[in-house]
PyMOL Python script that loads the backbone (N, CA, C, O; Angstrom):
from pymol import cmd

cmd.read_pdbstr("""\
ATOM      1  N   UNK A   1     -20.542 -37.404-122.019  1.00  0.00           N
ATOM      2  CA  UNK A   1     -21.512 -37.556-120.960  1.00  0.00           C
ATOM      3  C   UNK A   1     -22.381 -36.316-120.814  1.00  0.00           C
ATOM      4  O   UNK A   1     -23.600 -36.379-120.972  1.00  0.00           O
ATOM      5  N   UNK A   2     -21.748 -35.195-120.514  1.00  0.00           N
ATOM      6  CA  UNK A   2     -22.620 -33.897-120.751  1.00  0.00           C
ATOM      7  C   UNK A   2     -22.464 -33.687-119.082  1.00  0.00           C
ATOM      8  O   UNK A   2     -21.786 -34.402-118.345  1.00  0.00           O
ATOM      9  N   UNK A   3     -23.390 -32.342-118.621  1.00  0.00           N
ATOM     10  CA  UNK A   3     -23.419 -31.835-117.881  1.00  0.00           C
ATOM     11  C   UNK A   3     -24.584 -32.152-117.114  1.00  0.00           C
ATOM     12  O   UNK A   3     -25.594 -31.991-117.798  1.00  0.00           O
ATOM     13  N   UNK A   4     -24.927 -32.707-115.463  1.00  0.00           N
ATOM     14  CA  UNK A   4     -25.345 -33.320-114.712  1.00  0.00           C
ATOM     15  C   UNK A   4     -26.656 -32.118-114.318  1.00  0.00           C
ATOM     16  O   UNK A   4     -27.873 -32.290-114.387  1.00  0.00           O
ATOM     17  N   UNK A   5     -25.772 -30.706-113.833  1.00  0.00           N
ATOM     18  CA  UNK A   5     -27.053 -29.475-114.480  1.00  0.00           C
ATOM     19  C   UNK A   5     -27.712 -29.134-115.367  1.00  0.00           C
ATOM     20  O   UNK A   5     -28.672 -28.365-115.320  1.00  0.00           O
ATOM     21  N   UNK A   6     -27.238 -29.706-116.338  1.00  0.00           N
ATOM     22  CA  UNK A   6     -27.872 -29.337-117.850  1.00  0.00           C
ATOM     23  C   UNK A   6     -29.234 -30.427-117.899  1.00  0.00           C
ATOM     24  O   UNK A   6     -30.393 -30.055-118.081  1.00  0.00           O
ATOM     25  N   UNK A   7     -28.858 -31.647-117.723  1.00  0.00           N
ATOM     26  CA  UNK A   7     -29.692 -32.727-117.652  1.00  0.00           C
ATOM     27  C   UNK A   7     -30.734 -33.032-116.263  1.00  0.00           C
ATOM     28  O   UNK A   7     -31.702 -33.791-116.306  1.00  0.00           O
ATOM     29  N   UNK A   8     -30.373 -32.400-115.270  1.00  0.00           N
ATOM     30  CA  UNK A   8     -31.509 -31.834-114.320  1.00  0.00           C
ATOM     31  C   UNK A   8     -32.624 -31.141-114.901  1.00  0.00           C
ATOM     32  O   UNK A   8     -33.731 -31.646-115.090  1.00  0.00           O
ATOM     33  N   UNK A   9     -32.131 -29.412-115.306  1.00  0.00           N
ATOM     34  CA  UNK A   9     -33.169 -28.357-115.752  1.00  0.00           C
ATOM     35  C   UNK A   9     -33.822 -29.125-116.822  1.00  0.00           C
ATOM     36  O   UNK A   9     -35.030 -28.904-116.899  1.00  0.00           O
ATOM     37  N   UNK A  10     -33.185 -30.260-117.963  1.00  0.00           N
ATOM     38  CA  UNK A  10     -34.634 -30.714-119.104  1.00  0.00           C
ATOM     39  C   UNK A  10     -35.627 -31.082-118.224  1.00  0.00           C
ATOM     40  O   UNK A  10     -36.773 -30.641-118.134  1.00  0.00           O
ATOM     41  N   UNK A  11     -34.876 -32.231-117.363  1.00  0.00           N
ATOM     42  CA  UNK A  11     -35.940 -33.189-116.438  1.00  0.00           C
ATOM     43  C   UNK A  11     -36.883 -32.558-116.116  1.00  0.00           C
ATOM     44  O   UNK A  11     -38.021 -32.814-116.512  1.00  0.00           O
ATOM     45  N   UNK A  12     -36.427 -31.094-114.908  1.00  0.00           N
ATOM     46  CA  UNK A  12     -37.543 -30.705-114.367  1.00  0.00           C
ATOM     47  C   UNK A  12     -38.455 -29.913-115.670  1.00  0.00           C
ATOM     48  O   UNK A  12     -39.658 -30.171-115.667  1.00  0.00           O
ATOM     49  N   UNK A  13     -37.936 -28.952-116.793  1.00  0.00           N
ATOM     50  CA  UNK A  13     -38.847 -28.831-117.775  1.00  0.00           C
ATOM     51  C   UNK A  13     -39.841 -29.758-118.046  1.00  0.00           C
ATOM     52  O   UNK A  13     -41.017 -29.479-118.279  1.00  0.00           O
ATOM     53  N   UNK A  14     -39.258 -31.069-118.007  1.00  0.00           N
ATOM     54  CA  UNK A  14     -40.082 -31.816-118.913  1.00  0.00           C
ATOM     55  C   UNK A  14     -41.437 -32.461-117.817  1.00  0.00           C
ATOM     56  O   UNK A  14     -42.460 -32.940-118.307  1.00  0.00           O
ATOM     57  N   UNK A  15     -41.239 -32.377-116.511  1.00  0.00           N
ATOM     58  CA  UNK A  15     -42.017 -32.445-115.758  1.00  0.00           C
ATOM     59  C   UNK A  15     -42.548 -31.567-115.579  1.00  0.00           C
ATOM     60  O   UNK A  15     -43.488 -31.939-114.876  1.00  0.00           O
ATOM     61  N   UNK A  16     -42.673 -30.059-115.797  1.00  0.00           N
ATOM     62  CA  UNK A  16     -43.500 -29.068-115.931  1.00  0.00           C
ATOM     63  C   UNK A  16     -44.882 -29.363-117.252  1.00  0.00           C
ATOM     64  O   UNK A  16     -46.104 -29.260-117.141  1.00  0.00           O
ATOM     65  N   UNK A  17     -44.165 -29.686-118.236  1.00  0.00           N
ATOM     66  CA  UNK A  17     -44.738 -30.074-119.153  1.00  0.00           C
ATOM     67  C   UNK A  17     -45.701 -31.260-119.127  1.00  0.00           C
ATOM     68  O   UNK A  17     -46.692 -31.134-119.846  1.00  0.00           O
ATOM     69  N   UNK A  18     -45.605 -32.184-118.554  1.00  0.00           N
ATOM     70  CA  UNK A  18     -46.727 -33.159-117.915  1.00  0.00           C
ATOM     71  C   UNK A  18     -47.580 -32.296-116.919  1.00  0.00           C
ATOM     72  O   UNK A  18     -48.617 -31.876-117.431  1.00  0.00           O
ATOM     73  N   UNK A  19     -47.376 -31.939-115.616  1.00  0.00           N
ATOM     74  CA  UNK A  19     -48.220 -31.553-115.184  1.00  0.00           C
ATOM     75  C   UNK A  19     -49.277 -30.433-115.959  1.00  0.00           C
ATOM     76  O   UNK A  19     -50.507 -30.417-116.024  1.00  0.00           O
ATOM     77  N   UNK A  20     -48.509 -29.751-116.369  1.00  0.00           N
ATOM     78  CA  UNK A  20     -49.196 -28.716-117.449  1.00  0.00           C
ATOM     79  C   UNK A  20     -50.376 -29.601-118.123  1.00  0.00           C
ATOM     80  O   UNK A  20     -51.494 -29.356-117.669  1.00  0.00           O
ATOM     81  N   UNK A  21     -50.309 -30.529-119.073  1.00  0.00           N
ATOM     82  CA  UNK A  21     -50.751 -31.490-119.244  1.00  0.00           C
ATOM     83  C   UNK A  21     -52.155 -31.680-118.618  1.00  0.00           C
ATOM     84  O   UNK A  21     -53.212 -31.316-119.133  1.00  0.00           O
ATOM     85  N   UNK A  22     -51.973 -32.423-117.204  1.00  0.00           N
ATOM     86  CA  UNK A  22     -52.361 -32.903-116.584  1.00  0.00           C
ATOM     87  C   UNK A  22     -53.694 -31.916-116.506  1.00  0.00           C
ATOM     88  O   UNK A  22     -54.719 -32.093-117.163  1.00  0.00           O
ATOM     89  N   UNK A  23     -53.437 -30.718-115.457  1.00  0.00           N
ATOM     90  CA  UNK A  23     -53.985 -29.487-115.483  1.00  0.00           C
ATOM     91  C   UNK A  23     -55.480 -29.378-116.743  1.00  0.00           C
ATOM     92  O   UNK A  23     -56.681 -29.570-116.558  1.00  0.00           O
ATOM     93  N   UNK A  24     -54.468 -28.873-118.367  1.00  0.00           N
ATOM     94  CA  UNK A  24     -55.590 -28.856-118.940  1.00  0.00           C
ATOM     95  C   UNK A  24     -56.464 -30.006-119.522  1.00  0.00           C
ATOM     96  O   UNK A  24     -57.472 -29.805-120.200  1.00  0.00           O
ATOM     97  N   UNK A  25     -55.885 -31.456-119.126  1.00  0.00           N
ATOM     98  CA  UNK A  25     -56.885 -31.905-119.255  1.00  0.00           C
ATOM     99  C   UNK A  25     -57.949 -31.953-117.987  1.00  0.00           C
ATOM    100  O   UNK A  25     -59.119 -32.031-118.361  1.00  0.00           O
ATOM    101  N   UNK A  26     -57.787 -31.927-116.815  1.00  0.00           N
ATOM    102  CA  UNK A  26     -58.608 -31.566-115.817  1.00  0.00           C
ATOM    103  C   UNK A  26     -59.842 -30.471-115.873  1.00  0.00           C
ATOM    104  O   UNK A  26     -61.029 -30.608-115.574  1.00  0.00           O
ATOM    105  N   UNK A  27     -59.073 -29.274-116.393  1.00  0.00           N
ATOM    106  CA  UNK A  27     -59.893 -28.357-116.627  1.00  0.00           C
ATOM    107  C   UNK A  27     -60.982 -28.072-117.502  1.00  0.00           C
ATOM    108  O   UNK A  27     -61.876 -27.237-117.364  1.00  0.00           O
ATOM    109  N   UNK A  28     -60.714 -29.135-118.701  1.00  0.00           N
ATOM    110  CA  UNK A  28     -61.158 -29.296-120.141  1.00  0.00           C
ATOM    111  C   UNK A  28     -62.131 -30.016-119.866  1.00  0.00           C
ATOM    112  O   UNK A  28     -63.179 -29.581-120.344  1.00  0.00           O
ATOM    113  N   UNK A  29     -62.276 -31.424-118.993  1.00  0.00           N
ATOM    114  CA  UNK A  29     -63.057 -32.037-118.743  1.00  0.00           C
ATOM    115  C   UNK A  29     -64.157 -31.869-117.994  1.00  0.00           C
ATOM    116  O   UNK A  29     -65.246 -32.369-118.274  1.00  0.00           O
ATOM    117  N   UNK A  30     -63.819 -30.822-116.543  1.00  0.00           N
ATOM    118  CA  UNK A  30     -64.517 -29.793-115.953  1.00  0.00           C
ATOM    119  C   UNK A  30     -65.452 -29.042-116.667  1.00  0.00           C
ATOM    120  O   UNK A  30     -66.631 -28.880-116.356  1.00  0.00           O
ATOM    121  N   UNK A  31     -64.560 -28.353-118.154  1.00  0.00           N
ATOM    122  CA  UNK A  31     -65.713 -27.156-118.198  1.00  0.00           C
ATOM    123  C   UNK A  31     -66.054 -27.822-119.391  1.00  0.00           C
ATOM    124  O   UNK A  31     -66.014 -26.917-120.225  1.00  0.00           O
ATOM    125  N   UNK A  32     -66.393 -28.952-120.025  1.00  0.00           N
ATOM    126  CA  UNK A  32     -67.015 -29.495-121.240  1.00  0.00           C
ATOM    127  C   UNK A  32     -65.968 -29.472-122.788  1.00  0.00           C
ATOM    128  O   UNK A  32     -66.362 -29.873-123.884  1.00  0.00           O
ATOM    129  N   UNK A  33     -64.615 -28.907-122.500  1.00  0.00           N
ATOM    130  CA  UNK A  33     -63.888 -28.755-123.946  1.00  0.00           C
ATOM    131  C   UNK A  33     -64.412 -27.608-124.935  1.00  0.00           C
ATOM    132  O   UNK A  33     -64.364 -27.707-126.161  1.00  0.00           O
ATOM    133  N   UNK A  34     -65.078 -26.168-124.019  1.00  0.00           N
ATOM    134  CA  UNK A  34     -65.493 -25.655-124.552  1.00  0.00           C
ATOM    135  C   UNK A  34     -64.285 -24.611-125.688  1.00  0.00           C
ATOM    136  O   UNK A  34     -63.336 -23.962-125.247  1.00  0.00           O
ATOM    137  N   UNK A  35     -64.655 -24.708-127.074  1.00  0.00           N
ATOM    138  CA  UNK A  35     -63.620 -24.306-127.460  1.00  0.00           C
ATOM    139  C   UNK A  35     -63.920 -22.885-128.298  1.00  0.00           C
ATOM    140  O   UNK A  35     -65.036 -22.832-128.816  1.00  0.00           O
ATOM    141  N   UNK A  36     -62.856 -21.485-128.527  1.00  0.00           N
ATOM    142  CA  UNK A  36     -62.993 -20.593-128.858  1.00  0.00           C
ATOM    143  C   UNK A  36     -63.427 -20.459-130.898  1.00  0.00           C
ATOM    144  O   UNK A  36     -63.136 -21.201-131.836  1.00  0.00           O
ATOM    145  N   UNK A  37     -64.095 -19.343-130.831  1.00  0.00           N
ATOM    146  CA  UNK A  37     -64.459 -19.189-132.450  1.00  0.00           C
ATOM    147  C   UNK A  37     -62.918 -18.936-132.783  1.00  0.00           C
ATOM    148  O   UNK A  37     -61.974 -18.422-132.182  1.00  0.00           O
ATOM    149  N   UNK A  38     -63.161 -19.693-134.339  1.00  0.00           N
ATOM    150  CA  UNK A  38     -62.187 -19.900-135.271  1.00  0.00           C
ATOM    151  C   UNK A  38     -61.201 -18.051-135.397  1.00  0.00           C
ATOM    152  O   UNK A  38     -60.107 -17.862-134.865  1.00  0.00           O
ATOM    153  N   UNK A  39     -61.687 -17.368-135.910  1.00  0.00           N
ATOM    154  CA  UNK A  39     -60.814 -15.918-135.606  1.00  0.00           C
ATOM    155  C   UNK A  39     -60.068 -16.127-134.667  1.00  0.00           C
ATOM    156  O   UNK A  39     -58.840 -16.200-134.678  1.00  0.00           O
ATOM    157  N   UNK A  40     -60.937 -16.254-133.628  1.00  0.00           N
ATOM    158  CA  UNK A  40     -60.273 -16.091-132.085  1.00  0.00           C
ATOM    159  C   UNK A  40     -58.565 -16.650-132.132  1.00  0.00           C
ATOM    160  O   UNK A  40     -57.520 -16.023-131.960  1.00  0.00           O
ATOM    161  N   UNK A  41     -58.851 -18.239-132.473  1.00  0.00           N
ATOM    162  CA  UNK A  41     -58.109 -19.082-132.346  1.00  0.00           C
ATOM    163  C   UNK A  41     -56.760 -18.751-133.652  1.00  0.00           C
ATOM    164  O   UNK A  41     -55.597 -19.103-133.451  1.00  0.00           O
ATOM    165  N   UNK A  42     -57.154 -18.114-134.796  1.00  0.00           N
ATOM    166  CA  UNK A  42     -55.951 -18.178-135.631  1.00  0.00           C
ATOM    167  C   UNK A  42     -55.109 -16.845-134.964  1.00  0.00           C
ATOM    168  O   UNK A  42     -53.889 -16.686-135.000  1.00  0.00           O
ATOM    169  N   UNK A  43     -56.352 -15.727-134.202  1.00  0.00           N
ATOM    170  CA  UNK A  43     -55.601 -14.983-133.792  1.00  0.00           C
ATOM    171  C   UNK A  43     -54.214 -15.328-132.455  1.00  0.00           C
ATOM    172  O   UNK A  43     -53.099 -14.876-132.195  1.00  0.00           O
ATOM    173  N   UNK A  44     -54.981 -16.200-132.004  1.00  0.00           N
ATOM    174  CA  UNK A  44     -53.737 -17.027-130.758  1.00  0.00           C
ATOM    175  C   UNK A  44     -52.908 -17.363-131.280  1.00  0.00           C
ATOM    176  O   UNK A  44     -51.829 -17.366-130.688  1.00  0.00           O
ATOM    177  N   UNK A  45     -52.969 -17.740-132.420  1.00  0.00           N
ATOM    178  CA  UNK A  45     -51.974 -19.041-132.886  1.00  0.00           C
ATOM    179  C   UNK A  45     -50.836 -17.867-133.596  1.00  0.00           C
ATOM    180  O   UNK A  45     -49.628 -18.039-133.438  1.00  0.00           O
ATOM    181  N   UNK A  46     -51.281 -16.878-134.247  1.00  0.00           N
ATOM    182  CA  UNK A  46     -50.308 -15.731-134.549  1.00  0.00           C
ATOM    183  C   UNK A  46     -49.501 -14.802-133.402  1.00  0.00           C
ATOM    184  O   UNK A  46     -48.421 -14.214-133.459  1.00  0.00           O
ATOM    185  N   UNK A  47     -50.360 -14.912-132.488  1.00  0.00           N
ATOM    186  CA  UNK A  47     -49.654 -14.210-131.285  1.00  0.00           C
ATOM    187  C   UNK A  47     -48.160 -14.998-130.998  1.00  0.00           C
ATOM    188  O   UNK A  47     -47.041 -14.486-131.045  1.00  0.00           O
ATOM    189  N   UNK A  48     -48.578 -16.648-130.633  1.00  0.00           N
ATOM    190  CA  UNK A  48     -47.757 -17.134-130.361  1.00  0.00           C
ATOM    191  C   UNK A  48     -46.574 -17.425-131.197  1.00  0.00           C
ATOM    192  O   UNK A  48     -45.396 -17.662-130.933  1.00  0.00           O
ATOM    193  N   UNK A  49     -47.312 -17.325-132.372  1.00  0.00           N
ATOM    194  CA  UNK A  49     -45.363 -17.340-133.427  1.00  0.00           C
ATOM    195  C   UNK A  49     -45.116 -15.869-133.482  1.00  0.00           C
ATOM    196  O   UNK A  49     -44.520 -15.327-134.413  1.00  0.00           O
ATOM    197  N   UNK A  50     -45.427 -15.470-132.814  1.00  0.00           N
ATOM    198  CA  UNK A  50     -44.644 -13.738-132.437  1.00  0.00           C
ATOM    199  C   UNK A  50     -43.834 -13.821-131.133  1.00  0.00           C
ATOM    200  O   UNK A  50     -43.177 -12.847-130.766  1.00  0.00           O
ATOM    201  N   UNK A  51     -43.868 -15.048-130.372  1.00  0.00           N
ATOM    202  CA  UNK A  51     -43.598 -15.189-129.208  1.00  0.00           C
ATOM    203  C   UNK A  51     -41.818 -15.646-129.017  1.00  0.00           C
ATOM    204  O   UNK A  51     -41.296 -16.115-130.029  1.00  0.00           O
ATOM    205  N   UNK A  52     -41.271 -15.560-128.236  1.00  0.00           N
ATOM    206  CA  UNK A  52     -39.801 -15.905-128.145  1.00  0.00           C
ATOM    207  C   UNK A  52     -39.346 -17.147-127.858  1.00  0.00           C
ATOM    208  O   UNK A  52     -38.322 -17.728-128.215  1.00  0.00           O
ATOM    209  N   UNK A  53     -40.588 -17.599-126.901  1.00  0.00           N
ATOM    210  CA  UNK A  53     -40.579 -19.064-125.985  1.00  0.00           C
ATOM    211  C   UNK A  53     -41.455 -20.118-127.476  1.00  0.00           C
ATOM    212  O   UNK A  53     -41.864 -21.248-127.209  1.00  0.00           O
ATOM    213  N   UNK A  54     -41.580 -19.681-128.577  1.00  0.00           N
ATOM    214  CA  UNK A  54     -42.436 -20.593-129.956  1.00  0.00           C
ATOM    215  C   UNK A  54     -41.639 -21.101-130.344  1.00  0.00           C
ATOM    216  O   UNK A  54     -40.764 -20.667-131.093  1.00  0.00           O
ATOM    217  N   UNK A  55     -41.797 -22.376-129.818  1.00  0.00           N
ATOM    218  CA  UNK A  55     -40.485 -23.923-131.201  1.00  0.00           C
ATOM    219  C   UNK A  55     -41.390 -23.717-132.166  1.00  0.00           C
ATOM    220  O   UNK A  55     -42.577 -24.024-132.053  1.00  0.00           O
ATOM    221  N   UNK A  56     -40.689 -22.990-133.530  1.00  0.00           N
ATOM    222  CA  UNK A  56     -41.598 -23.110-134.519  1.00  0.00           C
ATOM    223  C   UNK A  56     -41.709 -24.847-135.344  1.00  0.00           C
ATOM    224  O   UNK A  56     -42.590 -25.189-136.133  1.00  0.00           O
ATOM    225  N   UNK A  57     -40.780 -25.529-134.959  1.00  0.00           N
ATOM    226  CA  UNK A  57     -39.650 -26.573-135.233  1.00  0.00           C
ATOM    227  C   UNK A  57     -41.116 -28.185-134.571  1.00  0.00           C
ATOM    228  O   UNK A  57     -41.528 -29.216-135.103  1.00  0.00           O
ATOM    229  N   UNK A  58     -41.279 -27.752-133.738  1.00  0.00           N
ATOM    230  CA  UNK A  58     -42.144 -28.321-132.462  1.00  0.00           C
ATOM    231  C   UNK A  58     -43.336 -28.070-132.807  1.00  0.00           C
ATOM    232  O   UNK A  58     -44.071 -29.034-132.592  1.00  0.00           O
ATOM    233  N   UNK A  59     -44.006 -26.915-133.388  1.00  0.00           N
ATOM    234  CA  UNK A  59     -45.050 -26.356-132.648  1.00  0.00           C
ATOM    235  C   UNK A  59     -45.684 -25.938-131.672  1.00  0.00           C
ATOM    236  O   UNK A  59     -46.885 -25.742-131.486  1.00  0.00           O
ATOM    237  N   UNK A  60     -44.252 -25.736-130.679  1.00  0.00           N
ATOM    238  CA  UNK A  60     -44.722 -25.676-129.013  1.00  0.00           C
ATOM    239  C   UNK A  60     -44.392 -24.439-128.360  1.00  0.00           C
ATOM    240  O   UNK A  60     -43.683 -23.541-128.817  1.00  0.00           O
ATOM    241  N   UNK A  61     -45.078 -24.484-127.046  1.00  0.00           N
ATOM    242  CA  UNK A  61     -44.951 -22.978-126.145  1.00  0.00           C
ATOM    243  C   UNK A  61     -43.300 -23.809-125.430  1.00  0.00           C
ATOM    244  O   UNK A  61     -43.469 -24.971-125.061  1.00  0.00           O
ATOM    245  N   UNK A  62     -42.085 -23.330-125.291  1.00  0.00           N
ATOM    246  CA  UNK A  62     -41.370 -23.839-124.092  1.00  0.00           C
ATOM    247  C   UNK A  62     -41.117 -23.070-123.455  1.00  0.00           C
ATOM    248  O   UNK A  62     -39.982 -22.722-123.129  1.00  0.00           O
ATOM    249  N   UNK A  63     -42.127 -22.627-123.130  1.00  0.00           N
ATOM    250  CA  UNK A  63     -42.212 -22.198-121.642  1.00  0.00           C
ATOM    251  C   UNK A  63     -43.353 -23.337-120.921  1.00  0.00           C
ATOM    252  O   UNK A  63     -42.840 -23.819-119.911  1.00  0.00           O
ATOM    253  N   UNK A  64     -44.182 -23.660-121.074  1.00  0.00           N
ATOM    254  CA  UNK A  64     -45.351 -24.531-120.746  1.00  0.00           C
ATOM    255  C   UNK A  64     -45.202 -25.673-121.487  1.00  0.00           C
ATOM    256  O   UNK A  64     -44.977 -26.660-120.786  1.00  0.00           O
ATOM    257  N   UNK A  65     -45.240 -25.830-122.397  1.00  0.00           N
ATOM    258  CA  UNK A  65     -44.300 -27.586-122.927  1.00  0.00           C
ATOM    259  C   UNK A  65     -46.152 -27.270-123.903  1.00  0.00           C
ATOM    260  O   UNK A  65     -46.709 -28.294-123.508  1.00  0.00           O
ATOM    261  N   UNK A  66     -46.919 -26.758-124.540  1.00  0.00           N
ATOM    262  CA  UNK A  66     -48.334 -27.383-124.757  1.00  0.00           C
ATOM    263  C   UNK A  66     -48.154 -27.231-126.272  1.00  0.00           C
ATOM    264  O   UNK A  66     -47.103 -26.697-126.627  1.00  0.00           O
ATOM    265  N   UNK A  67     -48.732 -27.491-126.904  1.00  0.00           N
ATOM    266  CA  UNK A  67     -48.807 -27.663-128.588  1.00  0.00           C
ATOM    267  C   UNK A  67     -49.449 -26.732-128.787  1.00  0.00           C
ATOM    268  O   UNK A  67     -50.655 -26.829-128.562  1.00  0.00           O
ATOM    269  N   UNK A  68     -48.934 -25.531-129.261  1.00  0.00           N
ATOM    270  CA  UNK A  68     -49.577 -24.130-129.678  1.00  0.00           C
ATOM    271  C   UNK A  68     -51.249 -24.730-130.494  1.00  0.00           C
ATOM    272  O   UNK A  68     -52.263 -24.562-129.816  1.00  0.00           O
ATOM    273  N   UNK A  69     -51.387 -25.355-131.831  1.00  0.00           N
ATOM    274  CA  UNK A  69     -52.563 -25.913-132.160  1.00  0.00           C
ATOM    275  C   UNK A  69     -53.725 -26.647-131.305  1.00  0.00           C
ATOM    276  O   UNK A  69     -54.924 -26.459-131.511  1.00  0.00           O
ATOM    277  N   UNK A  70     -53.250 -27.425-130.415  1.00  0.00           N
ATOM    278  CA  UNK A  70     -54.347 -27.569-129.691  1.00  0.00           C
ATOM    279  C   UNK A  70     -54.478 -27.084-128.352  1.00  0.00           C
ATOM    280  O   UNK A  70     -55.103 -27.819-127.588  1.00  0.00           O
ATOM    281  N   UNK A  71     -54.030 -26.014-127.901  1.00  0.00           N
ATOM    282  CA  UNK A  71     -53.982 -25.173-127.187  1.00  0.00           C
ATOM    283  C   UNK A  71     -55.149 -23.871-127.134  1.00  0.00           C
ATOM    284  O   UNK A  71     -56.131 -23.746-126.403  1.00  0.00           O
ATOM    285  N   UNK A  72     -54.692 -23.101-128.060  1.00  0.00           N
ATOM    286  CA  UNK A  72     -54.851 -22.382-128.761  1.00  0.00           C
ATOM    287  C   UNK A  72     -56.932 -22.340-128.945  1.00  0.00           C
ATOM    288  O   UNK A  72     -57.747 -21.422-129.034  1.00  0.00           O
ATOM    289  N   UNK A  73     -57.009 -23.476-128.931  1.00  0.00           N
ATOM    290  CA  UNK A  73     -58.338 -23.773-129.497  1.00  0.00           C
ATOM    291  C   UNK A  73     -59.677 -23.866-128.270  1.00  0.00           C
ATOM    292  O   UNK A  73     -60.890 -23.936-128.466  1.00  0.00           O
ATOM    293  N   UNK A  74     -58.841 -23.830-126.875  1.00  0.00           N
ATOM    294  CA  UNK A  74     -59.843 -24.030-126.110  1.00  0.00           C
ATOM    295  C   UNK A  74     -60.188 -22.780-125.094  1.00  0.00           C
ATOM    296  O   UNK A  74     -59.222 -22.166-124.639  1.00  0.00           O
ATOM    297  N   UNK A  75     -60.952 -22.545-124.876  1.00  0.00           N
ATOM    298  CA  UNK A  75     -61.669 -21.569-124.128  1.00  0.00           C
ATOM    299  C   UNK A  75     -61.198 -21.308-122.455  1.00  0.00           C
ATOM    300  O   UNK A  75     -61.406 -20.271-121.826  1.00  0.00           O
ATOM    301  N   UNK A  76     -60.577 -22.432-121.987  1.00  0.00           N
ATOM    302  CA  UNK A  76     -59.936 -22.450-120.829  1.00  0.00           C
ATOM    303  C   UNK A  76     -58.389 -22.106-120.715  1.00  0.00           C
ATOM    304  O   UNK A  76     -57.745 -21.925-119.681  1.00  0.00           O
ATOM    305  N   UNK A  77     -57.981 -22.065-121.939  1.00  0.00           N
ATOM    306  CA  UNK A  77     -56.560 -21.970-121.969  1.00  0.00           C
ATOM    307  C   UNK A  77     -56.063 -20.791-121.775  1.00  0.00           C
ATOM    308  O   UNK A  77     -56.973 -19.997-122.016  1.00  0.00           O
ATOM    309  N   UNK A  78     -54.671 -19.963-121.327  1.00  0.00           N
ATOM    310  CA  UNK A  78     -54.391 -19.148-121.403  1.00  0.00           C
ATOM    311  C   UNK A  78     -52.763 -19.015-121.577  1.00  0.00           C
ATOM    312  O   UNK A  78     -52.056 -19.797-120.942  1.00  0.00           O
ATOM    313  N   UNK A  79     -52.140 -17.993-122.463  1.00  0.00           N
ATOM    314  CA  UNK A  79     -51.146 -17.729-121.940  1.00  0.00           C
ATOM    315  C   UNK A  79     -50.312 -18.102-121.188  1.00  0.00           C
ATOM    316  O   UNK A  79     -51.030 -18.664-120.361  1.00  0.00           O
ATOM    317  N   UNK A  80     -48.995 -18.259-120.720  1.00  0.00           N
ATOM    318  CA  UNK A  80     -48.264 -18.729-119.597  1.00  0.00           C
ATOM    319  C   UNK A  80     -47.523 -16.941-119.419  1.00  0.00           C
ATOM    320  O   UNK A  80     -47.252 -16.379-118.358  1.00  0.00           O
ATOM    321  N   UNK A  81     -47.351 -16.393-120.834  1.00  0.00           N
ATOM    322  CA  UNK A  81     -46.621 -14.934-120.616  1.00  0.00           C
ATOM    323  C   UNK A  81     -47.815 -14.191-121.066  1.00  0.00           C
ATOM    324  O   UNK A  81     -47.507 -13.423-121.978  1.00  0.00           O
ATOM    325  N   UNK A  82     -49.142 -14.141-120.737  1.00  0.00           N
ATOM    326  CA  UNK A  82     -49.970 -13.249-120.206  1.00  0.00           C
ATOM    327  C   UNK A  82     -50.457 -12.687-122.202  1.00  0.00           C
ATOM    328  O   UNK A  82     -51.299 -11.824-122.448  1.00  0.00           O
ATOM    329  N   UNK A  83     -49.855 -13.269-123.017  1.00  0.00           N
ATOM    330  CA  UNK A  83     -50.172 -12.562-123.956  1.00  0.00           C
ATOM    331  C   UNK A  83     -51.649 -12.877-124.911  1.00  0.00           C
ATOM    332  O   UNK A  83     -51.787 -12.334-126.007  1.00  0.00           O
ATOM    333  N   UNK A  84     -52.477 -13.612-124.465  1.00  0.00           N
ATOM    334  CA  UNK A  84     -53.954 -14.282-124.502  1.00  0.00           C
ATOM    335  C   UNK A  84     -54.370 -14.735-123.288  1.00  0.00           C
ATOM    336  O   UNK A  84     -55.474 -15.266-123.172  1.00  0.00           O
TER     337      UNK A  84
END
""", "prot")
cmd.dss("prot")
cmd.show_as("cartoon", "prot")
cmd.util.cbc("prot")
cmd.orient("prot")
């Protein structure tokens, strides 16, 4: 069966991860999907597989639940640990 705490903290993760979601598409739609020059963006994308919270496995931030690749690419996005 597993542990009743263990299976809480995914839940609420995984509801962080929708709203997160939610958020940049709000914001994206707001400011037009404006997205960063290519450098910019491979440079994000290296930051984040330097990162501790990087499913390299996933491709994802878990800390924020977002897909490092299309993340990475937009001009509104930032960091969750401040490091872009």
């Amino acid at each position: 069966m597993g542990c009743n705490k263990c299976n809480k903290k995914s839940v609420i993760v995984k509801l962080s991860y929708i709203r997160n979601f939610f958020k940049f598409l709000f914001t994206n739609i707001k400011l037009g999907f404006k997205k960063v020059g290519y450098d910019k963006y491979l440079e994000r994308k290296a930051i984040c597989r330097g990162c501790p919270f990087f499913n390299s496995e996933a491709g994802r931030c878990m800390d924020c639940g977002c897909w490092i690749n299309t993340k990475a690419k937009f001009k509104s996005e930032t960091c969750p640990q401040g490091y872009w």
